[in-house]
N, CA, C and O atoms as CSV, one atom per row, in Angstrom:
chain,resi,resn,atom,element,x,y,z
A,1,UNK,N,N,47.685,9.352,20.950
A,1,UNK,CA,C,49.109,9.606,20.720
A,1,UNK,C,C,49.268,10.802,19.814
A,1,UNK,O,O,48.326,11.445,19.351
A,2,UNK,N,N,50.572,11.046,19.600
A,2,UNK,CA,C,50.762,12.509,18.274
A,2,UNK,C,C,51.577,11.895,17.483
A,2,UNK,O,O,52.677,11.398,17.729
A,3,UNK,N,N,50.890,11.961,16.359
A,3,UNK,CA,C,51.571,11.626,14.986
A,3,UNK,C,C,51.867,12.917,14.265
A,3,UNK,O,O,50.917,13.395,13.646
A,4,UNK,N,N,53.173,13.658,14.228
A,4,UNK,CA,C,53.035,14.494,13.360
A,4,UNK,C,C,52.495,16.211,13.870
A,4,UNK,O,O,52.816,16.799,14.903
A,5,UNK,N,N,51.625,16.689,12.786
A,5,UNK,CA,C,51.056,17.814,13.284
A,5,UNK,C,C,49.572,17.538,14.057
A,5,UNK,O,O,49.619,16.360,14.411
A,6,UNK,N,N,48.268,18.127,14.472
A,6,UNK,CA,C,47.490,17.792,15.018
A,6,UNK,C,C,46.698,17.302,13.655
A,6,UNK,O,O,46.101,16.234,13.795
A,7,UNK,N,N,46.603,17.945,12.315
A,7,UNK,CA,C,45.972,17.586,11.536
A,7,UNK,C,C,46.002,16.232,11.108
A,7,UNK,O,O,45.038,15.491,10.911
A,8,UNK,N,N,47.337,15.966,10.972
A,8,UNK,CA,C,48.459,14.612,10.334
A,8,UNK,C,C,47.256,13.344,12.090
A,8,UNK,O,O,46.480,12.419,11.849
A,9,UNK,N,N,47.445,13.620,12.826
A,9,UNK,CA,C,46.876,12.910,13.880
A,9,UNK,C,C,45.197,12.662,14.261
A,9,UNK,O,O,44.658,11.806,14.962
A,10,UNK,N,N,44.766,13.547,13.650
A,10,UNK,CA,C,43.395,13.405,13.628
A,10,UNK,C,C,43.190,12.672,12.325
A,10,UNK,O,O,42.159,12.003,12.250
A,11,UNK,N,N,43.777,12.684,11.575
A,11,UNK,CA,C,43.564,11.364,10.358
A,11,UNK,C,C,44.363,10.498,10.777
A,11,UNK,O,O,43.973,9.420,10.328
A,12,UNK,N,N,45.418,10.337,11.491
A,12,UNK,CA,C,45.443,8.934,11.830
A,12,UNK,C,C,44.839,7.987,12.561
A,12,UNK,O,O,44.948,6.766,12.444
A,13,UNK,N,N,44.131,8.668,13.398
A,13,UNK,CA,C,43.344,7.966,14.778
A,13,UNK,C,C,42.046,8.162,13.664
A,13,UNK,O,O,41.151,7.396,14.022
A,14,UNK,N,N,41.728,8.762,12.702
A,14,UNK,CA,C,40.262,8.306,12.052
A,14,UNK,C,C,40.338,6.900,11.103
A,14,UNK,O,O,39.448,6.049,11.092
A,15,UNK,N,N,41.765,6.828,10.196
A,15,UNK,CA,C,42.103,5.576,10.099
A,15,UNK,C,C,42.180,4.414,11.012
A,15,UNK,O,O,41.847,3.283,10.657
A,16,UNK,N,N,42.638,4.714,12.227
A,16,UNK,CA,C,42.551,3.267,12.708
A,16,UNK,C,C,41.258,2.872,13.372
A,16,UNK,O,O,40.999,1.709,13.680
A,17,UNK,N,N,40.297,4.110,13.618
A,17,UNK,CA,C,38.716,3.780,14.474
A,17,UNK,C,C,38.241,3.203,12.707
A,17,UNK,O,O,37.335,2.371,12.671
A,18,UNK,N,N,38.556,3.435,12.008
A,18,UNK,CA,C,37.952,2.745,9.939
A,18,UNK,C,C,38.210,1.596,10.489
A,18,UNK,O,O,37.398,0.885,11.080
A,19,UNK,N,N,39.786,1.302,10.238
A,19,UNK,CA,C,39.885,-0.136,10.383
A,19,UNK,C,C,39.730,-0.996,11.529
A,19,UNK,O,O,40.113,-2.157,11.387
A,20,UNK,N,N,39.182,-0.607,12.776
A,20,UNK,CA,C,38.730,-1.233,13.681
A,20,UNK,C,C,37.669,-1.489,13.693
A,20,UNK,O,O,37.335,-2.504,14.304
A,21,UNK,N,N,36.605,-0.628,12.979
A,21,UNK,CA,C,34.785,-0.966,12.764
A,21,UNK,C,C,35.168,-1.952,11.580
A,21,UNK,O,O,34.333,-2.849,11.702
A,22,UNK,N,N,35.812,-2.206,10.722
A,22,UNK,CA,C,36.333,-3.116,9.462
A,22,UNK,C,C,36.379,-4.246,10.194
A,22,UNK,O,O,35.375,-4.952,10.100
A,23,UNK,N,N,37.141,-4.582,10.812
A,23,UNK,CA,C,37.595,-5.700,11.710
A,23,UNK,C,C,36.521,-6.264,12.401
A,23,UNK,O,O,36.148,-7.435,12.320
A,24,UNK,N,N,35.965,-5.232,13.192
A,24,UNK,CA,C,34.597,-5.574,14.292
A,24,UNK,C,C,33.317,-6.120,13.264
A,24,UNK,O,O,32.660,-7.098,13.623
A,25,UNK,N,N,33.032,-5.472,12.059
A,25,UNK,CA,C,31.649,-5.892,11.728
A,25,UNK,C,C,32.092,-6.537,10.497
A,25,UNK,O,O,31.197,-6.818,9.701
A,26,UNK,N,N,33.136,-6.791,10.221
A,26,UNK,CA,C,33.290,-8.598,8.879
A,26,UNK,C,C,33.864,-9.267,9.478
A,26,UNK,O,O,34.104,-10.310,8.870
A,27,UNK,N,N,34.415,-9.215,10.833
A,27,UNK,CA,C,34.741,-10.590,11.277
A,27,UNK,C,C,33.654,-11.610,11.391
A,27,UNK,O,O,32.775,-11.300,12.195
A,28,UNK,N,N,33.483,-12.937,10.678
A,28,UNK,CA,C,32.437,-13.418,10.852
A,28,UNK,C,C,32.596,-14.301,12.093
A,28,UNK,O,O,33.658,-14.625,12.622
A,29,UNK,N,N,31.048,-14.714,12.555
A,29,UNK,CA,C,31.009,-15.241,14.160
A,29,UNK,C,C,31.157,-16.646,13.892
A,29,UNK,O,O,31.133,-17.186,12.786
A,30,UNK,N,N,31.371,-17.383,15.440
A,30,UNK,CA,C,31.991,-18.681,15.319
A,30,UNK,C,C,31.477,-19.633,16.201
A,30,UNK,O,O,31.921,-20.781,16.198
């Protein structure tokens, strides 16, 4: 998507691939 300028968007999509490896490797298994 575009957030902003291209700069403003390439840190947002690096924030959410952060908090998606966050999510993926401390979710503990069940």
């Amino acid at each position: 998507f575009v957030y902003g300028n291209g700069v403003t968007s390439i840190l947002v999509q690096a924030q959410f691939l952060v908090n998606g490896q966050r999510r993926f490797f401390y979710t503990p298994d069940k």
